[in-house]
C-alpha positions in Angstrom: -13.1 -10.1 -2.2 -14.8 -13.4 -1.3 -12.9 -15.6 0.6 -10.3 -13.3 1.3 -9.7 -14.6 4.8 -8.6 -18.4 3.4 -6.2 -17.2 1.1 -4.7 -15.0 3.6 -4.3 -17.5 6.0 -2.7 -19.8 4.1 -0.1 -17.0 2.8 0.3 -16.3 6.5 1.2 -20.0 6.4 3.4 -20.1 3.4 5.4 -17.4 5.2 7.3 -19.9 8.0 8.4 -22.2 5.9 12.3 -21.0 4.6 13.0 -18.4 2.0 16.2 -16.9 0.1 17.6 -14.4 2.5 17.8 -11.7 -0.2 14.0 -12.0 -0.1 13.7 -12.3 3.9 15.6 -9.2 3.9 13.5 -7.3 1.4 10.3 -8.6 3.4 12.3 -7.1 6.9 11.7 -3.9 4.8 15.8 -3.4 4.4 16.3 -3.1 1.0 15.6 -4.4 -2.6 16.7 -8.1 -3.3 19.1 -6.6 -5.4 20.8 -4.5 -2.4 20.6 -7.3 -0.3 22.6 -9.6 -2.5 25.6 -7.1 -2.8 25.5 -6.4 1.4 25.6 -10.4 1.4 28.3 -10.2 -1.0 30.2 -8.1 0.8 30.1 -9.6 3.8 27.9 -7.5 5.9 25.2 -10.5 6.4 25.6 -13.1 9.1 22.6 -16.2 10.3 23.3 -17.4 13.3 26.8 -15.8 14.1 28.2 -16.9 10.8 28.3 -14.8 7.8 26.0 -15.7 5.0 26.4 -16.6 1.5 24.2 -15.5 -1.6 21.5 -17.5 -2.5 21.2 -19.5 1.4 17.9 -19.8 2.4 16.3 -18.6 6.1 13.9 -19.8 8.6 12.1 -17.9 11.4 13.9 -17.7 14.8 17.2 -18.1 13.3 19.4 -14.7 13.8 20.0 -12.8 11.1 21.8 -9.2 11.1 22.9 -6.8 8.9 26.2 -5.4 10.6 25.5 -5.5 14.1 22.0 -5.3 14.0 19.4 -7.5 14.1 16.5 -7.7 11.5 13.8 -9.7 11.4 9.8 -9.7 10.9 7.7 -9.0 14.0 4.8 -9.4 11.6 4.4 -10.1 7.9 5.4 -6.9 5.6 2.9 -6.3 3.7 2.0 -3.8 0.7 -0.7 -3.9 -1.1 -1.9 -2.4 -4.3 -5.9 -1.3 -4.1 -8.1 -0.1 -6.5 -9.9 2.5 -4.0 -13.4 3.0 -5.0 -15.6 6.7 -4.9 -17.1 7.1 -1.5 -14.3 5.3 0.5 -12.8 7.7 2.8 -8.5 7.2 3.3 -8.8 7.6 7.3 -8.1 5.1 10.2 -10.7 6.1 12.2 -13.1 2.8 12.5 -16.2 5.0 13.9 -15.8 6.2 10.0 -18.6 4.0 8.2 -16.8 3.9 4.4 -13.0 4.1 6.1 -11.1 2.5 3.8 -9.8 0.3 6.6 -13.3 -0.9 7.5 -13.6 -1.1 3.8 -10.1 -3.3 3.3 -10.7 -5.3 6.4 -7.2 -6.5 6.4 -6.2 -9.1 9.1 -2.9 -6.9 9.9 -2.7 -3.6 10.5 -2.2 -1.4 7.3 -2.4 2.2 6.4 -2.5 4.2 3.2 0.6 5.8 1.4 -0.8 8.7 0.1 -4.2 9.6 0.5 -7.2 9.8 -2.2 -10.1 12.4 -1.3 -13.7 10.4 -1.3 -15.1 11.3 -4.7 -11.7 10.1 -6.1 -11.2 6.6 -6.9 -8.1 4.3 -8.2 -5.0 3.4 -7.2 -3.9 3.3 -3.6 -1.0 1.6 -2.0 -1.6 0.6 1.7 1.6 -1.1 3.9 2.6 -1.8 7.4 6.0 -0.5 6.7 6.6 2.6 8.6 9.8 3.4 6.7 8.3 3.4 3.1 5.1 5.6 4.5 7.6 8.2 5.7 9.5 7.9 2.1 6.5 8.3 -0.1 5.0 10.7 1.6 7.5 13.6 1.9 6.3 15.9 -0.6 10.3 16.9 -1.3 11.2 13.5 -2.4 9.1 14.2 -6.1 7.6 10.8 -5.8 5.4 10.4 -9.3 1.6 10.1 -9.3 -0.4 9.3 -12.3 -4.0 10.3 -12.7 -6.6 10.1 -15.9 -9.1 13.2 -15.3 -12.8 13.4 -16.8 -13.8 17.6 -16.9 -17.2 18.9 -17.7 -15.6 21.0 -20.8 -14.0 20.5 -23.9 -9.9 20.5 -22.9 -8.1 23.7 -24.7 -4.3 23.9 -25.5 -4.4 26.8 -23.5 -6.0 24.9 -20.4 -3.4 22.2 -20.7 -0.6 24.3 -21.2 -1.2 26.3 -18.0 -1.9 22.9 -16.3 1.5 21.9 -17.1 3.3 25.2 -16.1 2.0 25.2 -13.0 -1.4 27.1 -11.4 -1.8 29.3 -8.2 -3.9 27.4 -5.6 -3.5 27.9 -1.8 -1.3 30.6 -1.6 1.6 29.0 -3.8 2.2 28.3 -7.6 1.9 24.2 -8.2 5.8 22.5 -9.7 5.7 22.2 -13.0 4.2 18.7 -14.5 3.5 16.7 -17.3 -0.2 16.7 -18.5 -1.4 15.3 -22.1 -4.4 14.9 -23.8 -5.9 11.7 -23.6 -9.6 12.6 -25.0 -12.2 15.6 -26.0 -12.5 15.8 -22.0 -9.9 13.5 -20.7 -6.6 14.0 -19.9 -3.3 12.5 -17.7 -1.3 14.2 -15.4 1.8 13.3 -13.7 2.5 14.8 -10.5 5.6 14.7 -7.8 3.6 16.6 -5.3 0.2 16.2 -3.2 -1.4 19.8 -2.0 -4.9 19.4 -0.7 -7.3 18.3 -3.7 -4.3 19.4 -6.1 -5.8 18.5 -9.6 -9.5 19.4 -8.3 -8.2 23.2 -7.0 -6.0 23.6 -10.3 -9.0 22.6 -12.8 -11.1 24.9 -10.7 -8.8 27.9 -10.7 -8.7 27.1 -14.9 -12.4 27.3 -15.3 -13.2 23.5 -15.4 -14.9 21.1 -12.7 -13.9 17.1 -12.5 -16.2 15.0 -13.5 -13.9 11.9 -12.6 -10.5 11.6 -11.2 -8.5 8.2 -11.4 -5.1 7.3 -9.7 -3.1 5.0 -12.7 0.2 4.9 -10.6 2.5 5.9 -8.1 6.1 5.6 -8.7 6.3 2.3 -10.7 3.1 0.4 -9.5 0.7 0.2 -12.4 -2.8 0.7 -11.1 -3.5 -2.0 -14.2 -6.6 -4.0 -14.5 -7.0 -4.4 -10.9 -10.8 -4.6 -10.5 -12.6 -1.6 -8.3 -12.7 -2.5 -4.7 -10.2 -5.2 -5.3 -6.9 -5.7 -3.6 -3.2 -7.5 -4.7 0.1 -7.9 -2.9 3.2 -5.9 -5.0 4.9 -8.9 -7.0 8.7 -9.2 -5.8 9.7 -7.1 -9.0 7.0 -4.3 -8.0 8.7 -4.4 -4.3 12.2 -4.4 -5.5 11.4 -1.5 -8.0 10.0 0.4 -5.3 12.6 -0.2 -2.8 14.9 1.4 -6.0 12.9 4.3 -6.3 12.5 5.2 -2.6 16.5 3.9 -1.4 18.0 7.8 -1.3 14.7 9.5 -0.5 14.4 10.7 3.3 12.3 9.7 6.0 12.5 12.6 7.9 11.2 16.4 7.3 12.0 17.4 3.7 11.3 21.0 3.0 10.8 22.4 -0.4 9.9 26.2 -1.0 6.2 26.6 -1.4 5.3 23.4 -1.1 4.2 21.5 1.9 5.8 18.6 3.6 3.2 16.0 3.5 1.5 14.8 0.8 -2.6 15.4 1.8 -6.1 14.3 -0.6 -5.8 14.8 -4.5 
């Protein structure tokens, strides 16, 4: 992450000069650039008092709203993609020596979306986005999570069978999910829930302790060939497919039976 700081600043830069409004708004954290083009379509758009046509272009200061209400970026959105490595602890507590926001050192304020517990590396998405937070993280929304897992025993059908079905940890029975063999003592699992070291409790409950535990993706961003302890901003496609994924999941309190709210460490 050398010479991070430059290339921030000048995307910091970059971000006053104009830009389609379908991408302003999607940056405001309203809605995918796809969404944003039909409200503009529609009429429900206005800059500057007037309403606003697909495919204008915007510049900061100048008023934009959506209906009656007024959007615009106190700061930069930002969400980032980063490839959290073992012994980096998800917490915003600074007086933490291997916080992952010491660690990420970003110049604007960013928190995780989803935690990873310390021995656990991979993909972790971090954003300044209140809204998306509250989205992803509600554990009744079924958000997907991709991990690769290294055990210390040769997998069984058995093993991965019950692993799919669901396994009694922490005083409930885990939702079903899709795991598949991936090697003698790797496989994937795709989960749409979070309980407290999930994957870890469930191996352990089985018989079998992990030896290495990798996040590959949530929802639609690919964890890819991102380097460990590395860092991207979500392309514009990544953003909009998010924004897709998360458009009718709630923000508020979503209970599901047996399950807990918030999503906590894998």
């Amino acid at each position: 992450m050398k010479n991070k700081g430059n290339r921030i600043s000048r995307e910091f830069t970059e971000k006053k000069t104009p830009v389609r409004l379908n991408k302003y708004l999607s940056e405001c954290g309203v809605c995918s650039r796809r969404e944003a083009d039909k409200l503009i379509e529609e009429g429900h758009v206005s800059v500057d008092g007037v309403r606003a046509e697909k495919g204008m272009k915007v510049s900061p200061g100048q008023d934009v709203r959506v209906g009656k209400k007024r959007v615009g970026r106190l700061e930069e959105m930002v969400v980032l993609a980063v490839n959290k490595p073992r012994g980096i602890v998800c917490t915003e507590d600074r007086r933490e020596r291997d916080s992952i926001v010491r660690f990420l050192n970003y110049p604007v304020r960013v928190t995780y979306v989803g935690r990873l517990d310390k021995e656990s590396r991979g993909l972790l998405l971090m954003t300044n986005n209140g809204d998306i937070i509250n989205k992803m993280m509600r554990a009744g929304n079924r958000h997907e999570k991709e991990y690769k897992v290294t055990v210390d025993k040769e997998l069984t059908e058995e093993f991965l069978s019950r692993m799919a079905s669901g396994v009694k940890i922490l005083d409930t029975v885990t939702r079903p999910c899709e795991v598949r063999r991936i090697g003698k003592y790797t496989f994937s699992i795709i989960l749409t829930q979070g309980l407290n070291r999930q994957i870890r409790r469930m191996c352990e409950a089985l018989g079998y302790d992990v030896r290495d535990l990798v996040r590959t993706r949530v929802v639609n961003i690919e964890l890819g060939n991102l380097k460990e302890g590395a860092y991207r901003k979500l392309t514009d496609e990544e953003l909009d497919g998010l924004y897709e994924f998360i458009k009718d999941s709630s923000n508020g309190p979503v209970r599901d039976v047996g399950m807990t709210d918030m999503e906590t460490r894998i």
